[in-house]
PLY file of the C-alpha trace (Angstrom):
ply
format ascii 1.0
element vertex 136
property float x
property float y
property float z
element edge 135
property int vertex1
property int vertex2
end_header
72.21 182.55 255.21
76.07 183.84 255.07
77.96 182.01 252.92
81.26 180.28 254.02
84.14 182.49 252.86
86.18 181.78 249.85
90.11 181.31 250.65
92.34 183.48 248.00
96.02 182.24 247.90
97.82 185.45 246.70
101.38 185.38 245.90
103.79 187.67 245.10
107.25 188.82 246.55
106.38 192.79 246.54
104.14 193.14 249.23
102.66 196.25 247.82
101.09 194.00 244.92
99.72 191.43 247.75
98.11 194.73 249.06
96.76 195.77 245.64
95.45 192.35 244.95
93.28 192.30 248.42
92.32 196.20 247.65
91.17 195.66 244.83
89.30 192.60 245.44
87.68 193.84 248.64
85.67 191.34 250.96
83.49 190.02 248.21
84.36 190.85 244.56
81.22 190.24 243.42
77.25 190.42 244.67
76.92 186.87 244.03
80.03 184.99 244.93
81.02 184.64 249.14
83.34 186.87 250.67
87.16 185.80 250.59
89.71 185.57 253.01
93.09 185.50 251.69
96.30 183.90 252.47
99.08 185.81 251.24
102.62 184.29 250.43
105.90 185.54 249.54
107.29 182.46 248.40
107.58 179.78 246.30
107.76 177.33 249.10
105.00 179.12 250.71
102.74 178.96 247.73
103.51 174.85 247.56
103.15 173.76 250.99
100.02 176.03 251.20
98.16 174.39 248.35
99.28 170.95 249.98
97.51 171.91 253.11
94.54 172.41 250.51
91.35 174.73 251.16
92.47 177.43 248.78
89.54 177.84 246.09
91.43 180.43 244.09
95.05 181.47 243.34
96.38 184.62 242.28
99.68 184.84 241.37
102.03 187.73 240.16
103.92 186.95 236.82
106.48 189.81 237.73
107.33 188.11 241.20
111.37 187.20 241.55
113.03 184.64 241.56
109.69 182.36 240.89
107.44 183.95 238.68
103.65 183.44 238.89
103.76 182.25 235.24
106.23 179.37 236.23
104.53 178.55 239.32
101.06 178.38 237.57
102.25 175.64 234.92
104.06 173.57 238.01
101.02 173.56 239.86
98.67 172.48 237.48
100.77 169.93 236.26
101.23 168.61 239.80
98.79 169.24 241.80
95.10 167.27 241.33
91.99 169.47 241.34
94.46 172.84 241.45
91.97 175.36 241.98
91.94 177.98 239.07
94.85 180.77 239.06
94.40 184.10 237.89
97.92 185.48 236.83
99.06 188.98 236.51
101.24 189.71 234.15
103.29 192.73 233.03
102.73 193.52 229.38
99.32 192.77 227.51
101.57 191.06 225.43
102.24 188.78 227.75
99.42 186.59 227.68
101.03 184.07 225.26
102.77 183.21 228.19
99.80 183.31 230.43
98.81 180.59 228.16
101.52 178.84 228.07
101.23 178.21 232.14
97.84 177.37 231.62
96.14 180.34 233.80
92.47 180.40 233.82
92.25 184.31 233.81
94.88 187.61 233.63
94.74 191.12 234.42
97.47 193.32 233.82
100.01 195.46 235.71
99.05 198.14 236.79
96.10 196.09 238.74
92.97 197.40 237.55
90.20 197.06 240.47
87.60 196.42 238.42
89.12 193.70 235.74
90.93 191.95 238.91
87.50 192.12 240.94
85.55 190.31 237.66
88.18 187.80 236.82
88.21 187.02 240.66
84.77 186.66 240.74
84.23 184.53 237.33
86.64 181.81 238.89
85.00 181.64 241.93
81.48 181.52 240.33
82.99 178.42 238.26
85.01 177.22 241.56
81.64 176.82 243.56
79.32 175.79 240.08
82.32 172.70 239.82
82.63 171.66 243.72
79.00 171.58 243.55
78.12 169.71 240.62
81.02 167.16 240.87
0 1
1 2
2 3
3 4
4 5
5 6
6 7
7 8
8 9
9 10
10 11
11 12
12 13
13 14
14 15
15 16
16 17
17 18
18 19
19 20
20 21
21 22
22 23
23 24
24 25
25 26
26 27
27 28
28 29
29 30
30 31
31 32
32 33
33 34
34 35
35 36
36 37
37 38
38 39
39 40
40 41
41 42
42 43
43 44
44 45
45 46
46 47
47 48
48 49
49 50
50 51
51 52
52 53
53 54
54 55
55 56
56 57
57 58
58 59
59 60
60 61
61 62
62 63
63 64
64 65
65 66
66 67
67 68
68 69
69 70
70 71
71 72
72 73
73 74
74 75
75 76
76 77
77 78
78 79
79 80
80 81
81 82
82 83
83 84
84 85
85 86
86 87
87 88
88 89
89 90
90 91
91 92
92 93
93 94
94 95
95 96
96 97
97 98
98 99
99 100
100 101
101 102
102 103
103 104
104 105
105 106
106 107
107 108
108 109
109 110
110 111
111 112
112 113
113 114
114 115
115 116
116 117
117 118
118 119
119 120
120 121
121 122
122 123
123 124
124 125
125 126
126 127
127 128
128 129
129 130
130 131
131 132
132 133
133 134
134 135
């Protein structure tokens, strides 16, 4: 039985990183989680009124995005939003992930994207997405 896909919010304002981000990911990131459609957004706005709409299981958001960075945008939405699905930031520097803390990501992966650590920290939050919707 096919499981229903996954919805990926991805947001950055370079469109090549949006394109890395769904490259590296593929159609399923991982054996054991479904595949993922993803909704791509350039904008803060865009990133907001999409998570109103709900239905996104999993955000991934670029730290190095201008004039809203994914760092910023992470700690607003978890603050704000109830039941914000986990976020997965990217972030610039390894050094960086202070900050990543700071905006309470669940998971980072550095520029440049690295298929394989953005294809396992995609696929640990949606394992732990789908373990929480259904146990709760």
């Amino acid at each position: 039985m096919e499981q229903a896909p996954a919805t990926v919010l991805v947001y950055s304002d370079d469109r090549n990183v949006r394109e890395q981000v769904r490259l590296a990911a593929g159609r399923r990131p991982a054996a054991d989680v479904p595949p993922v459609e993803f909704l791509e957004c350039a904008t803060q706005p865009a990133v907001l009124a999409a998570l109103d709409r709900g239905g996104i299981d999993v955000c991934v958001l670029d730290g190095e995005a201008v004039p809203s960075g994914g760092m910023g945008i992470c700690r607003q939405i978890k603050d704000e939003i109830f039941h914000c699905p986990p976020v997965l930031v990217l972030i610039g520097r390894p050094e960086d992930a202070w900050l990543a803390t700071w905006s309470r990501a669940d998971a980072v992966v550095t520029h440049p994207i690295d298929p394989v650590a953005l294809a396992d920290a995609l696929a640990g939050l949606l394992r732990n997405r789908l373990t929480a919707s259904n146990n709760g």
